[in-house]
C-alpha positions in Angstrom: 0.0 0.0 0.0 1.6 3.4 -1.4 0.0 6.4 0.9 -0.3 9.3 -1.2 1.2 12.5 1.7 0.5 16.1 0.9 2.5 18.3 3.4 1.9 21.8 4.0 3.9 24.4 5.0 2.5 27.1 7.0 4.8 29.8 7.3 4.4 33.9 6.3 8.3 34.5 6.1 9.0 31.3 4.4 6.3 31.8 2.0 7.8 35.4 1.2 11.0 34.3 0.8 12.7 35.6 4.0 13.5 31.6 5.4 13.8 28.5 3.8 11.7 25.0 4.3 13.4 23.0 6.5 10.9 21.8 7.7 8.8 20.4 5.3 11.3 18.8 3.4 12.2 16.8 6.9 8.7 15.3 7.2 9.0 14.5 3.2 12.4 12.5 3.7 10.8 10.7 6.9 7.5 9.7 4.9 9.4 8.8 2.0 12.1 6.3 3.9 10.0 4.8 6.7 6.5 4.7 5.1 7.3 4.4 1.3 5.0 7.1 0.8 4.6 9.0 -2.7 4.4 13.0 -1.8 1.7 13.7 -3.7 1.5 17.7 -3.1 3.7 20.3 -1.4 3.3 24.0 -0.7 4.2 26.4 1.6 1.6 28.8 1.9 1.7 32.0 4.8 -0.3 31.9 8.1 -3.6 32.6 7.0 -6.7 30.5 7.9 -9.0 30.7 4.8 -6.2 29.9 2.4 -5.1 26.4 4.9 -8.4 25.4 5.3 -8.7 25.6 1.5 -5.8 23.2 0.8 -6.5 21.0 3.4 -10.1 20.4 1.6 -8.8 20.1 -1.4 -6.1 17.7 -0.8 -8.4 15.5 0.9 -11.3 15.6 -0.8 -9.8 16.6 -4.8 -6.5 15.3 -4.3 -7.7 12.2 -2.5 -5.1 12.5 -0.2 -4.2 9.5 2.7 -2.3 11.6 4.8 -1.2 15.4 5.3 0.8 16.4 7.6 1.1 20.4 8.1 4.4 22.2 10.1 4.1 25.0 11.4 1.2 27.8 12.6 0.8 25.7 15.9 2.0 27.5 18.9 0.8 30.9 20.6 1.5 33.5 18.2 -1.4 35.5 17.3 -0.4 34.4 13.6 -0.4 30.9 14.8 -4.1 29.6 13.3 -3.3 25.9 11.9 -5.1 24.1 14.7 -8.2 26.6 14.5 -7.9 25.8 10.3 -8.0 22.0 10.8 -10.5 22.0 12.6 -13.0 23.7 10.3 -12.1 21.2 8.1 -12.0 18.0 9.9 -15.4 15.7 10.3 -13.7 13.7 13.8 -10.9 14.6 16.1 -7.7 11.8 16.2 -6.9 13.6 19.8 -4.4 10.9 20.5 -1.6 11.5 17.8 -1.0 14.2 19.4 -1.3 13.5 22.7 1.2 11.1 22.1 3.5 13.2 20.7 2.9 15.7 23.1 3.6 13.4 26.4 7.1 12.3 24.4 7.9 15.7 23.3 7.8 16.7 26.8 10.7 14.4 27.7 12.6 16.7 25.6 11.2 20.2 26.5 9.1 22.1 28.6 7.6 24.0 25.5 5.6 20.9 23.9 2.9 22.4 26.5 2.8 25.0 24.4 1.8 23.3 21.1 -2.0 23.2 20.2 -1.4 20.8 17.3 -4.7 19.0 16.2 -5.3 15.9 14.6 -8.4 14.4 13.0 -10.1 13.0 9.8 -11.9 14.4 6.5 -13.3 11.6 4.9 -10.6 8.9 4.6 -7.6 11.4 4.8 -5.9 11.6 8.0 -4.5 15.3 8.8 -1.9 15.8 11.1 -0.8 19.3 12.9 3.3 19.2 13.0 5.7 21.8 14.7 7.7 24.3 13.0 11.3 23.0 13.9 13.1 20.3 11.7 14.0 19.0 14.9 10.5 18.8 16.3 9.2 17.8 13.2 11.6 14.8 13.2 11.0 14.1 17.3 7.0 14.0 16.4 7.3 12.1 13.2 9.2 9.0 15.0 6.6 9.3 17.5 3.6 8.6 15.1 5.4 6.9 12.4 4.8 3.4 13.6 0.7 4.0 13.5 0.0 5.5 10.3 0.0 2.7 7.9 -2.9 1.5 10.1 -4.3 4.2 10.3 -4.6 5.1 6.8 -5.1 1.0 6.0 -8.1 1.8 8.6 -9.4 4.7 7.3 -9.3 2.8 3.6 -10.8 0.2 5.2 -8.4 -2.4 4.4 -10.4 -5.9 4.7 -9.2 -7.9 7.9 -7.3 -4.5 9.5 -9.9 -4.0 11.8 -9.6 -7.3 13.2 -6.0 -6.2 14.3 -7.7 -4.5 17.0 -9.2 -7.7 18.3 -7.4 -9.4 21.7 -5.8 -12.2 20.8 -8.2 -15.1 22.5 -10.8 -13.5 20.1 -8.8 -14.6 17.3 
């Protein structure tokens, strides 16, 4: 199974040409060596809600995409409005990706209480808030990494993955 990964950029000086994507291109070699995954799409667009909540809809619904994963826009800058954008867009919450990622980020800093990443589902693509930072773009990947082929197989609905849920007396 090849999962088809937009990833998103969120970044106003980046977009204007005043820093470059580290970031994104991180989570791009991650996907691409530990999932397989085909990037699909890739922007880099500035901090401004109506314009990510228009490419996270059409990536997942146009675009088909499995998976996007978004860095940046996620902290407590006034210009920070990626969570609030994902959730317009999202039909169910995945709180525990980033819970997850939150609880192991903490091990490493005191500021992952500061992230208001968001995770959830539109349709059967899986969206998933990521910091700003190569560094805690690559911390947070290796966190959720091991999930998202099940995920996505789940969200495909992959005959016999739901039964990988099941105890194993049951099977």
């Amino acid at each position: 199974m090849t999962i088809r990964v937009g990833v998103l950029t969120v970044s106003t000086r980046g977009a204007q040409g005043k820093r470059p994507d580290e970031s994104g291109p991180a989570i791009e070699t991650l996907v691409q060596d530990r999932l397989g995954a085909r990037i699909a799409q890739r922007r880099m667009i500035p901090d401004r809600q109506p314009d990510i909540e228009a490419i996270l809809a059409e990536w997942a619904d146009g675009d088909a995409m499995d998976l996007i994963l978004t860095t940046g826009g996620t902290g407590f800058a006034p210009s920070d409005v990626t969570p609030e954008a994902t959730r317009r867009v999202i039909d169910r919450e995945a709180p525990g990706l980033v819970e997850a990622i939150r609880a192991a980020s903490l091990k490493v800093t005191p500021h992952a209480m500061l992230s208001r990443a968001v995770a959830g589902i539109r349709g059967r693509t899986l969206i998933v808030n990521l910091p700003g930072s190569p560094k805690a773009v690559r911390e947070s990947l290796e966190v959720i990494l091991p999930v998202l082929p099940h995920a996505i197989a789940l969200l495909r609905e992959t005959p016999g993955e739901d039964e990988r849920h099941a105890p194993e007396t049951a099977r």
